[in-house]
TIMIDO-817985 format. One line per 3 residues: their letters; for each residue x, y, z of N, C-alpha, C. Coordinates in steps of 0.05 Angstrom, whole numbers, plus 5000, padded with zeros to 4 digits. Last residue first. Layout:
BEGIN
a	X,Y,Z,X,Y,Z,X,Y,Z; ... $
***
This chain:
BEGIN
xxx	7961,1043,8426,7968,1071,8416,7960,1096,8418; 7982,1002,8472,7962,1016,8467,7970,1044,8452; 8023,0942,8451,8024,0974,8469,7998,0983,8451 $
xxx	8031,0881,8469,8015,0895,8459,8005,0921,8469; 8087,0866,8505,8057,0860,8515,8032,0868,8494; 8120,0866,8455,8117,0836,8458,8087,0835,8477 $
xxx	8129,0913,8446,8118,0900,8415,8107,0865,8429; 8135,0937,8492,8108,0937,8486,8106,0924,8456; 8192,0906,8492,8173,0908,8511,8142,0905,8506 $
xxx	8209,0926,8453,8217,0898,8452,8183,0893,8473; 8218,0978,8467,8197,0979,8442,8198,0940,8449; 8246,0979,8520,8233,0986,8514,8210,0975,8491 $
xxx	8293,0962,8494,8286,0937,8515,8265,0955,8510; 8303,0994,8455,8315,0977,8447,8280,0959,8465; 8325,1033,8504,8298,1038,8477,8292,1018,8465 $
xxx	8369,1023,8517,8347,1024,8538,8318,1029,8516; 8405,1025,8470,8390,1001,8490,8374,1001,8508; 8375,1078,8439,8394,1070,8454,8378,1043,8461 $
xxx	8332,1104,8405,8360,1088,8388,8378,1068,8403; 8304,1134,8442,8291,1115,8423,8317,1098,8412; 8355,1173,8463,8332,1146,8473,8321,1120,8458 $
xxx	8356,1195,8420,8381,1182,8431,8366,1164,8443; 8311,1221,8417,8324,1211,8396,8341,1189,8411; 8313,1262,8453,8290,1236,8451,8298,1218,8439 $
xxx	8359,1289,8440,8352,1277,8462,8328,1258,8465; 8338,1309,8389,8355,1298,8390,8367,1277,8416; 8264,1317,8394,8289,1322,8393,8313,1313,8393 $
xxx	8223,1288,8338,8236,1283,8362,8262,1307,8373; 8216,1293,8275,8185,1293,8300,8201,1299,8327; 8258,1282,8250,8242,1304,8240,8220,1310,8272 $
xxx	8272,1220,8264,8287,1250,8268,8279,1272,8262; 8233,1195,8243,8238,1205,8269,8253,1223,8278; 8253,1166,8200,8230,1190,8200,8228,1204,8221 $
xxx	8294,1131,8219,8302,1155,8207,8274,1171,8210; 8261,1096,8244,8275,1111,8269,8279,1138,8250; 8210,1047,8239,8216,1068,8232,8232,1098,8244 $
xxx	8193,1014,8278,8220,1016,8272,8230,1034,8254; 8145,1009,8299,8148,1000,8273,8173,1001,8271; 8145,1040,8346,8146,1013,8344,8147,1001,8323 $
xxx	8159,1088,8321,8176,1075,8342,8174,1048,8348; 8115,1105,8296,8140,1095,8282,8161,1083,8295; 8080,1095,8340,8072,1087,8324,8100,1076,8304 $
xxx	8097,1145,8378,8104,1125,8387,8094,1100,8361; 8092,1190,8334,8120,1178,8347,8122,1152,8348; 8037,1183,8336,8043,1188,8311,8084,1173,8319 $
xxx	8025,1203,8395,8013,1188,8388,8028,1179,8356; 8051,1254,8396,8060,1237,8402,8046,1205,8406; 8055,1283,8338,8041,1281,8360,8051,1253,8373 $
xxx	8047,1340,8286,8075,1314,8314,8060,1314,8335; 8022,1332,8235,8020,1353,8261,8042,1329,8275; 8044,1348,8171,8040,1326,8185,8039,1337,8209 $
xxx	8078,1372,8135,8043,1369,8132,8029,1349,8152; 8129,1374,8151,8121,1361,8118,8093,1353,8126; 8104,1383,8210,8130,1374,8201,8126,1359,8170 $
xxx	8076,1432,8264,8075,1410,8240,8100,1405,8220; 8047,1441,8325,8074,1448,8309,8064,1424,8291; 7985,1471,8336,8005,1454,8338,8024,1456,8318 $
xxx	7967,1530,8373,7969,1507,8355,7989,1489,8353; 7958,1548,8439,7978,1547,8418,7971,1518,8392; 7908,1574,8484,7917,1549,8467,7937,1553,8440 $
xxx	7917,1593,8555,7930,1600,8526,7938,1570,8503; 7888,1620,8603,7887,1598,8589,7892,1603,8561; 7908,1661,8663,7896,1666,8631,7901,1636,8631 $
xxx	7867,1653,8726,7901,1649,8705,7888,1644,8681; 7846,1672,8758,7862,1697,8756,7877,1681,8741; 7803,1631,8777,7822,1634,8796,7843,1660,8784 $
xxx	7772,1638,8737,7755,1646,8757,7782,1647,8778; 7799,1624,8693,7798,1648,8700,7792,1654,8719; 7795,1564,8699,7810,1578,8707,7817,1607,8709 $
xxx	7744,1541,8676,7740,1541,8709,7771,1568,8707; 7735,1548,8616,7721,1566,8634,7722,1551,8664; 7791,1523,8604,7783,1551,8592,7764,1566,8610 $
xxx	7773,1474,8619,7797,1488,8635,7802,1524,8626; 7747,1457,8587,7736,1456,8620,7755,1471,8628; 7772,1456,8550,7755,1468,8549,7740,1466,8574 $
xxx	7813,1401,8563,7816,1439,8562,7799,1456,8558; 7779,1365,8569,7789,1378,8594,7800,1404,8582; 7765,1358,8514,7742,1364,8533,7760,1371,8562 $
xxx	7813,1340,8493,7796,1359,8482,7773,1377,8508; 7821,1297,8519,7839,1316,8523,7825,1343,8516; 7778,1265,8495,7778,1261,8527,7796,1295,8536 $
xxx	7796,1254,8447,7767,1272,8455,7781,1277,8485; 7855,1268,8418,7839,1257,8436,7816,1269,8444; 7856,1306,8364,7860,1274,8365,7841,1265,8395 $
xxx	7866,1356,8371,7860,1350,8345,7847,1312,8352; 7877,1405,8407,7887,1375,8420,7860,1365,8395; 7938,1461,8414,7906,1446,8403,7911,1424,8404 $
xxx	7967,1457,8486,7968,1459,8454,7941,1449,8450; 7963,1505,8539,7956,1482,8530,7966,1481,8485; 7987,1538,8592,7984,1544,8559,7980,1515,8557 $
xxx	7967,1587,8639,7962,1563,8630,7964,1553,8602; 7982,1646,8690,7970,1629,8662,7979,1598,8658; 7999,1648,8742,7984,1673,8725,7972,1660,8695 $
xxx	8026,1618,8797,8017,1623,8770,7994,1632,8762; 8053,1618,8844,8047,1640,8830,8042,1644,8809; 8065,1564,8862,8086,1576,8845,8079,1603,8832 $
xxx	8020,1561,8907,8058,1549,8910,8066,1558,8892; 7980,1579,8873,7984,1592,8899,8013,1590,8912; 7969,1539,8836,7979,1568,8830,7981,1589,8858 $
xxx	7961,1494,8876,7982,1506,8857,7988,1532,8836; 7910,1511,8898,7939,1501,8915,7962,1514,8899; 7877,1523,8869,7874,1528,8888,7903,1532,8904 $
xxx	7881,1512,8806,7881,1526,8810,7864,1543,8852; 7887,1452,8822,7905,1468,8811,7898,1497,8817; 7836,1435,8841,7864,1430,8855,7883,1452,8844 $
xxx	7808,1445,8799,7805,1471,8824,7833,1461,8837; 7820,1410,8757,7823,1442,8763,7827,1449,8786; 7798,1365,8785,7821,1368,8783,7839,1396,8773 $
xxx	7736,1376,8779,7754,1374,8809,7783,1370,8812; 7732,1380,8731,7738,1401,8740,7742,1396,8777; 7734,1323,8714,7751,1353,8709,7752,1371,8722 $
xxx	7690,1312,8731,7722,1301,8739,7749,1320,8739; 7653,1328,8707,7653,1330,8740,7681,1327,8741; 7666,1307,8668,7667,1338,8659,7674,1342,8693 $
xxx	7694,1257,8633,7671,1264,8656,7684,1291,8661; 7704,1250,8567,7712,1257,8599,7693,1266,8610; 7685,1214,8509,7684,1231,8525,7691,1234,8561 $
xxx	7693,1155,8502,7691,1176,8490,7704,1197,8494; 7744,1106,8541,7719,1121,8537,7714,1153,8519; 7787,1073,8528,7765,1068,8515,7744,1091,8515 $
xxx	7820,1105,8561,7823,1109,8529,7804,1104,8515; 7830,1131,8619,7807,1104,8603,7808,1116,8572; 7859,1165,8642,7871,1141,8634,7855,1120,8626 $
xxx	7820,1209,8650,7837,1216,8635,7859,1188,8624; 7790,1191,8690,7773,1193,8661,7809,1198,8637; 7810,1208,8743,7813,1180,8729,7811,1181,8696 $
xxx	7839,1255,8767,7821,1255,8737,7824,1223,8728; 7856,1242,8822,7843,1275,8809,7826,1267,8787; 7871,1194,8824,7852,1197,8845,7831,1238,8837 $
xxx	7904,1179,8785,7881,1175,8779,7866,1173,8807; 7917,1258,8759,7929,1227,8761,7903,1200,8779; 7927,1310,8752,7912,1292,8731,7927,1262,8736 $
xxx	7960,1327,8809,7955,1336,8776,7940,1308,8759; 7973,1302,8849,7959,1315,8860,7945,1330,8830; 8012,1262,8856,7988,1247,8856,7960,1267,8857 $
xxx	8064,1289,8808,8053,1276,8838,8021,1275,8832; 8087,1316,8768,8060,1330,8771,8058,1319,8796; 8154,1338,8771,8132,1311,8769,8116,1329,8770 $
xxx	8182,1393,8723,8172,1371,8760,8158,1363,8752; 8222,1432,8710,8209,1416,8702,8212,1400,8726; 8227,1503,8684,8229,1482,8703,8214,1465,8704 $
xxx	8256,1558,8646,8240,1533,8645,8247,1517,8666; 8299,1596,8630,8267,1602,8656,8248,1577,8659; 8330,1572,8605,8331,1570,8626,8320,1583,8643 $
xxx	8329,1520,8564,8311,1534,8561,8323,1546,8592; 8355,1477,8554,8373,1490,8537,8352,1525,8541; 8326,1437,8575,8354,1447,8582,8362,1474,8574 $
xxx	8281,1410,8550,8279,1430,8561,8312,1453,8573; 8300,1351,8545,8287,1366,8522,8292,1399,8519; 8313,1340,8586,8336,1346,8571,8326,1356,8548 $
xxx	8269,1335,8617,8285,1358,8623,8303,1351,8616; 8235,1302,8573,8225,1331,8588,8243,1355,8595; 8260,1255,8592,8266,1265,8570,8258,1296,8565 $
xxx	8256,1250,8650,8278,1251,8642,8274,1267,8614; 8191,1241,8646,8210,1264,8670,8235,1270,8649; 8197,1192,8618,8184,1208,8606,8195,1235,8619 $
xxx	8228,1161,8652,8240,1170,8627,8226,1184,8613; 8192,1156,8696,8214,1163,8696,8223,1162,8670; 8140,1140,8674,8143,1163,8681,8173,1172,8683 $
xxx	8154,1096,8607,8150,1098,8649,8150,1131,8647; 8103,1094,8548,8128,1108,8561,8133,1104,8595; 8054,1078,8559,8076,1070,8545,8100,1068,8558 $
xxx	8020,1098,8620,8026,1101,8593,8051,1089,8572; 8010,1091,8665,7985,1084,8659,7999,1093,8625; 8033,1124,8723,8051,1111,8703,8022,1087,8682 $
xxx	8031,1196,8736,8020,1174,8732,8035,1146,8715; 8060,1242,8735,8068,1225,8749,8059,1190,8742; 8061,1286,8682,8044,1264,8695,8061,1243,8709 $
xxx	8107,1340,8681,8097,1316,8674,8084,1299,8690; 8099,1409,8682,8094,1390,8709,8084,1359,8682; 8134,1469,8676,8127,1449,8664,8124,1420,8685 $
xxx	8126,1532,8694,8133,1505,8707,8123,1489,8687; 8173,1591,8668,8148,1575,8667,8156,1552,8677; 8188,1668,8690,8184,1631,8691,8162,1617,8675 $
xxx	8158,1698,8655,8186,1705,8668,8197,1674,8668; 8143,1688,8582,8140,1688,8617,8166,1687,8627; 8129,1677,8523,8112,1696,8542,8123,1696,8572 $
xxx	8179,1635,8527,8180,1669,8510,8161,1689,8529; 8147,1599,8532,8173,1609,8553,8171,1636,8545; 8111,1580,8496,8098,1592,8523,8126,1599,8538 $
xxx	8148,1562,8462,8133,1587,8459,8125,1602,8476; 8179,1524,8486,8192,1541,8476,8172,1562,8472; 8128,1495,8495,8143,1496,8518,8157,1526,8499 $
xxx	8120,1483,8446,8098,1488,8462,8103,1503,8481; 8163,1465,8416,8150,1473,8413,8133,1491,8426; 8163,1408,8452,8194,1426,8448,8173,1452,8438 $
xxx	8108,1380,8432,8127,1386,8464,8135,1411,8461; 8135,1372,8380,8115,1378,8383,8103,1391,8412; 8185,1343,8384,8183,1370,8375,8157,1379,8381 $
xxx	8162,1302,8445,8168,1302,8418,8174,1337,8408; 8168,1258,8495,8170,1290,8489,8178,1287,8467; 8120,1198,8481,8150,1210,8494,8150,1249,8492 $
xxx	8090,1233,8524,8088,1201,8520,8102,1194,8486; 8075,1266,8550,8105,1274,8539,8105,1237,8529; 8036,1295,8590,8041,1270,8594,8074,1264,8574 $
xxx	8040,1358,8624,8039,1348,8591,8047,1318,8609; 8015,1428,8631,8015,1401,8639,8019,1378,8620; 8041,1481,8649,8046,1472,8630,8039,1444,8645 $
xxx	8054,1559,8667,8054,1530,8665,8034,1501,8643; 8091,1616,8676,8064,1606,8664,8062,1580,8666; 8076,1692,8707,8092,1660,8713,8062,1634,8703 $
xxx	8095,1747,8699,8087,1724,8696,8099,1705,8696; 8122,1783,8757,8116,1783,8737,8109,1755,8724; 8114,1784,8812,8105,1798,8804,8099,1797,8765 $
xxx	8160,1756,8840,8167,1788,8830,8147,1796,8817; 8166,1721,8881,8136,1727,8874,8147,1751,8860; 8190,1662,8925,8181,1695,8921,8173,1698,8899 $
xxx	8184,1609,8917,8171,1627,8939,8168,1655,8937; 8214,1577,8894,8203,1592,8881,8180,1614,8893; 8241,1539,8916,8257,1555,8902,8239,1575,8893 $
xxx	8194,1514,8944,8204,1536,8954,8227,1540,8942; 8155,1475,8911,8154,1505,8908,8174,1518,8926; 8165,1428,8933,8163,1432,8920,8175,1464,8909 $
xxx	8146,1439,8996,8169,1440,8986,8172,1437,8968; 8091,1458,8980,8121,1480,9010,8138,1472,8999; 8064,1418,8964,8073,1446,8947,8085,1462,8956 $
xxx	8074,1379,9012,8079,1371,8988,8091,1398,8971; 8042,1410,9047,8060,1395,9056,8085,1397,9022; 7993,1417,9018,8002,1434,9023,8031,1430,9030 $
xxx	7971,1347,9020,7983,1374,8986,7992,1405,8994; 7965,1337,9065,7989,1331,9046,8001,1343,9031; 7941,1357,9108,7948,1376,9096,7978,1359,9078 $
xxx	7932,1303,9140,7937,1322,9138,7951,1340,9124; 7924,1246,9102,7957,1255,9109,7946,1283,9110; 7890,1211,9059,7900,1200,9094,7919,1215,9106 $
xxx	7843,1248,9030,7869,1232,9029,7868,1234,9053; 7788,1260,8979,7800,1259,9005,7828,1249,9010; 7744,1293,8943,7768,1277,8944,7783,1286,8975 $
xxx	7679,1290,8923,7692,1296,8942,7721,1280,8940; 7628,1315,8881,7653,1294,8881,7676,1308,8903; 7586,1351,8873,7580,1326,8868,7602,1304,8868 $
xxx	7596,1402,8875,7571,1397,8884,7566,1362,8890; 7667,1387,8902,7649,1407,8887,7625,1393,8890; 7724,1392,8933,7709,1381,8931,7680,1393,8912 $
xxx	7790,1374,8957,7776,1388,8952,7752,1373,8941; 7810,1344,9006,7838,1362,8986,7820,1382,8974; 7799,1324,9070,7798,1339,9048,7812,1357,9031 $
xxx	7825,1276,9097,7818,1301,9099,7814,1314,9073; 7803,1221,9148,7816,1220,9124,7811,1251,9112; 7794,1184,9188,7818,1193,9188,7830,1203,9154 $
xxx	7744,1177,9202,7766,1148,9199,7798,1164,9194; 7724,1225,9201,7727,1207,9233,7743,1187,9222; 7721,1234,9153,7743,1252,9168,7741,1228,9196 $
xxx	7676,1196,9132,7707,1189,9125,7724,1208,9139; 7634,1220,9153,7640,1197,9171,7674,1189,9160; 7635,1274,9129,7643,1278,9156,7643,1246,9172 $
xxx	7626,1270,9076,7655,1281,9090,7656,1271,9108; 7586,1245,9049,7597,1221,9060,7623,1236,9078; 7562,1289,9010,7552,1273,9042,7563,1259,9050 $
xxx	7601,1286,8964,7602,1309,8993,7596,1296,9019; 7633,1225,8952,7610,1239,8951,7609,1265,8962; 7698,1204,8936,7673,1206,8943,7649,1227,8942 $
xxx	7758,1179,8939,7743,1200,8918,7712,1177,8931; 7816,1184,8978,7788,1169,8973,7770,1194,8958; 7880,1159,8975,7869,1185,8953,7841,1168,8976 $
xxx	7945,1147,9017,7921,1135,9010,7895,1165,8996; 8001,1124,9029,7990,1145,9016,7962,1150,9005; 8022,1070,9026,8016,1086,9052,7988,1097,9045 $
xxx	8033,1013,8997,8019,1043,8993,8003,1046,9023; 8040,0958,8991,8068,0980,8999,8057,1004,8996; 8001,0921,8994,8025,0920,8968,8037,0951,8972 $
xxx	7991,0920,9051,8001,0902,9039,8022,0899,9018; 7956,0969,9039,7986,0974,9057,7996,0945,9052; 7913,0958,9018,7933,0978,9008,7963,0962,9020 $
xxx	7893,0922,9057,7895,0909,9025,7927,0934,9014; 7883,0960,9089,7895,0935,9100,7905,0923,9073; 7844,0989,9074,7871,1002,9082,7884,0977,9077 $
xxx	7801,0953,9062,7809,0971,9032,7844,0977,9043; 7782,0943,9107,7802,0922,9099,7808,0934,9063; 7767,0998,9125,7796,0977,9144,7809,0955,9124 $
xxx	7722,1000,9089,7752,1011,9085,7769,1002,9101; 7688,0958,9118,7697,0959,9087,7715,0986,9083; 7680,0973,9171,7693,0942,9160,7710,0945,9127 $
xxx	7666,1024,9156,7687,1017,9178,7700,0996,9172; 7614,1009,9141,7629,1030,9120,7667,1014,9133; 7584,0981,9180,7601,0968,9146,7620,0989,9137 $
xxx	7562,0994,9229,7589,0998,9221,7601,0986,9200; 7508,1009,9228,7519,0973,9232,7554,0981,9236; 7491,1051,9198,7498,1054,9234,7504,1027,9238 $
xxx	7449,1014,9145,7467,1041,9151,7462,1045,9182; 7423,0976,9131,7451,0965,9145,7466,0994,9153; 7397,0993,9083,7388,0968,9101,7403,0967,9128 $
xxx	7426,1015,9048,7417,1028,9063,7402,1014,9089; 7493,0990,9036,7459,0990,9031,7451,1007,9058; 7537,1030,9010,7535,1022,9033,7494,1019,9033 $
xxx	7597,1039,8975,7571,1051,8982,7555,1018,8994; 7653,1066,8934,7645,1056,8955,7617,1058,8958; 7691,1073,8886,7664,1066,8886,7651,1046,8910 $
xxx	7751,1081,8920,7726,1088,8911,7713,1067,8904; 7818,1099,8930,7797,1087,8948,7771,1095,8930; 7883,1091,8903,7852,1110,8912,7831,1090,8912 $
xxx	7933,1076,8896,7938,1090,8914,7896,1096,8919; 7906,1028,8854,7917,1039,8865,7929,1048,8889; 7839,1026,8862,7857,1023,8844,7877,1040,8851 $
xxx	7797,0994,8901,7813,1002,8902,7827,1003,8874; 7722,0991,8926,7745,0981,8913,7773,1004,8913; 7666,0962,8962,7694,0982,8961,7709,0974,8937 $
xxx	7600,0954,8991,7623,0943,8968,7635,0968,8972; 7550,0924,9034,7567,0948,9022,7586,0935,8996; 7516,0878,9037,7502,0902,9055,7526,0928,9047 $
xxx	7474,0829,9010,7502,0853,8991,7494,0879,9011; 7464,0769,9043,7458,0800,9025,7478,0810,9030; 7467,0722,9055,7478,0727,9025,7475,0747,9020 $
xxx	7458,0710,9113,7441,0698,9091,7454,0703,9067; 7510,0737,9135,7506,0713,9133,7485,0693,9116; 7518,0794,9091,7514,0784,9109,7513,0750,9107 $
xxx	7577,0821,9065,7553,0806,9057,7545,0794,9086; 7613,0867,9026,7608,0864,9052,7574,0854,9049; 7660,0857,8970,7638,0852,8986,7629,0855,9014 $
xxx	7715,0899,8950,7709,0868,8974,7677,0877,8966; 7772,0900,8901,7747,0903,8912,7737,0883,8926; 7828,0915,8860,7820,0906,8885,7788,0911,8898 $
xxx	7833,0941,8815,7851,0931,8823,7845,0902,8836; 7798,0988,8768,7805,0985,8792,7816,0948,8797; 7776,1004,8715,7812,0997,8722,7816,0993,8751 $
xxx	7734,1010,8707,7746,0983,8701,7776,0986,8711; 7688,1035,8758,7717,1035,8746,7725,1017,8728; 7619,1034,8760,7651,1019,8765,7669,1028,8743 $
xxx	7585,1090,8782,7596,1079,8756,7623,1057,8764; 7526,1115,8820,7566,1112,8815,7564,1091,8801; 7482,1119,8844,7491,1132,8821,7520,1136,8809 $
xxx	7469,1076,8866,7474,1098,8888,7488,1120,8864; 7452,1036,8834,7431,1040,8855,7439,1073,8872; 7505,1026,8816,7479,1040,8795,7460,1052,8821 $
xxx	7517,0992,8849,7526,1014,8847,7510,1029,8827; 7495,0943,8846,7490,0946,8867,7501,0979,8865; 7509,0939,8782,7480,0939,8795,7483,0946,8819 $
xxx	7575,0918,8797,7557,0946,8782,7534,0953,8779; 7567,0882,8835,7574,0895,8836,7568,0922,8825; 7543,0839,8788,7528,0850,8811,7536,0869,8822 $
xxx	7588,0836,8750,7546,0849,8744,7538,0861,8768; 7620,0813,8785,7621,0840,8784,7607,0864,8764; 7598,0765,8798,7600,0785,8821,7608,0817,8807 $
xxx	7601,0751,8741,7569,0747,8749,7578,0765,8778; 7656,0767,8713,7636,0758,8716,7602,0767,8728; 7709,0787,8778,7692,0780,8745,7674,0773,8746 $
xxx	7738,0840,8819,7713,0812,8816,7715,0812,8787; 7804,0841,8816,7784,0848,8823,7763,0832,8814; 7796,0806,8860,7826,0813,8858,7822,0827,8827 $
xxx	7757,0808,8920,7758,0809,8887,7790,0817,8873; 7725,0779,8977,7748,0789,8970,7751,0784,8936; 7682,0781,9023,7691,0772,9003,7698,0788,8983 $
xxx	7667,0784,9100,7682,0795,9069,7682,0778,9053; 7604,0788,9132,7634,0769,9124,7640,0789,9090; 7565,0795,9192,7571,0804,9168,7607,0792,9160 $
xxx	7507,0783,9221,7528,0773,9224,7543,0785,9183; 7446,0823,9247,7461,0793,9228,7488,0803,9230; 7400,0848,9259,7422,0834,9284,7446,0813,9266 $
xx	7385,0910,9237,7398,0881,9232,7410,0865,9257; 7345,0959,9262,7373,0952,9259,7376,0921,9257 $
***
């Protein structure tokens, strides 16, 4: 055991030559840096050695790990106290940690519990039985159970286009109810709140249809980071499917769901590859997986990738063909206005 003396240094997040090193010191334990993470420390001893590292994006705690030089020192301890400490600064209680299996039982002693976990990726959070907490109330209009289908629906809506409208409208037809759950996450063009919003005026007119945030517990970036890195190819498959089982553990258990309709996904790899992860994890829980093609408009598929494109060009009349009239109004109104002004001036990712 080390008798040395150990000090933080602090990354808002690191560049450069600390955060080569950083990602070398993590190679070593078979974890990948994030680029989107936020916040990250060093834990170094007084000569200069690299005895842990942490980082943070967000609400979630990861690519943690801990030399082996130094393991029973208490670094882990040092280096998430000051991961909490950093959180709770910029106003997040609520705390995700995505980790390893082997690492359960020293993160439950700090206080942190398991949402779920598979051969190779453990997710944890700071709030007994959150997500159960969470899908009680959520779900209790919807507590009883007649038995007959009940279908759902995960969509980012980056904006809700005919293409959406569509999807939703079909998969209603098949079902008693259906839940439509937009990405909480805010990592897209569009804010979540007006994405929510346009969803359920899109949807109105539908009235077995219900529409809710997804929350921190649906494809957001403590469940499926992979899913907000645009740059990358392909989705980490591991990822995926630890954001399945959430679903099909918890949440088809709060709303009684029996199926899953996705549209064909032509364009993003990343999307591509989670529905076909989602074809063979979700039977295993009892819910059909239903891919609907996509709606098309003068030869053209509506996507909302394709929207947001004419939306920033200014192209509004073509838009009336892709949009519903409620999206519409958006895009046109002053709040749309400040919007496109917005990402024409930070440079929006298409």
């Amino acid at each position: 055991m080390s008798t040395e003396q150990f000090y933080l240094e602090e990354g808002f997040p690191f560049r450069s030559r600390k955060l080569e090193q950083m990602k070398d010191f993590l190679k070593g334990f078979d974890l990948t840096y994030d680029s989107q993470i936020q916040y990250s420390v060093f834990l170094k001893t007084a000569s200069g050695k690299l005895a842990g590292c942490g980082s943070r994006h967000e609400n979630t705690l990861k690519c943690i790990a801990i030399n082996p030089d130094f393991q029973g020192e208490g670094c882990l301890q040092i280096i998430i106290t000051q991961l909490i400490k950093n959180a709770f600064e910029q106003g997040i209680s609520h705390l995700f940690l995505f980790t390893k299996p082997v690492y359960k039982q020293m993160f439950s002693d700090m206080g942190f519990y398991t949402i779920t976990e598979t051969g190779d990726m453990l997710l944890m959070e700071n709030r007994k039985d959150g997500i159960s907490q969470y899908l009680e109330k959520e779900a209790a209009p919807f507590k009883e159970y007649t038995g007959k289908p009940v279908g759902s629906i995960i969509m980012n809506a980056n904006p809700f286009t005919n293409g959406h409208k569509y999807l939703v409208e079909t998969a209603a037809k098949a079902c008693h109810i259906l839940h439509v759950f937009v990405l909480s996450t805010d990592s897209s063009e569009f804010p979540s709140g007006v994405r929510l919003e346009l969803v359920k005026q899109g949807c109105a007119h539908l009235p077995n249809v219900f529409v809710h945030g997804s929350s921190d517990y649906l494809i957001s970036h403590a469940t499926f980071p992979d899913y907000f890195l645009k740059e990358k190819a392909t989705a980490t498959e591991k990822a995926a499917v630890l954001d399945l089982q959430i679903f099909g553990t918890y949440f088809k258990k709060a709303f009684h769901i029996t199926q899953r309709f996705v549209g064909e996904e032509p364009f993003s790899t990343i999307t591509r590859a989670y529905n076909e992860q989602m074809k063979k994890i979700l039977p295993a829980f009892d819910i059909k997986v239903t891919e609907i093609p996509r709606c098309q408009k003068n030869n053209t598929i509506i996507s909302a990738t394709f929207v947001r494109q004419k939306f920033l060009e200014g192209d509004f009349s073509l838009l009336k063909d892709f949009v519903p009239e409620t999206t519409y109004a958006f895009l046109i109104s002053p709040a749309g206005n400040e919007l496109r002004n917005h990402l024409l001036t930070t440079g929006a990712i298409l």
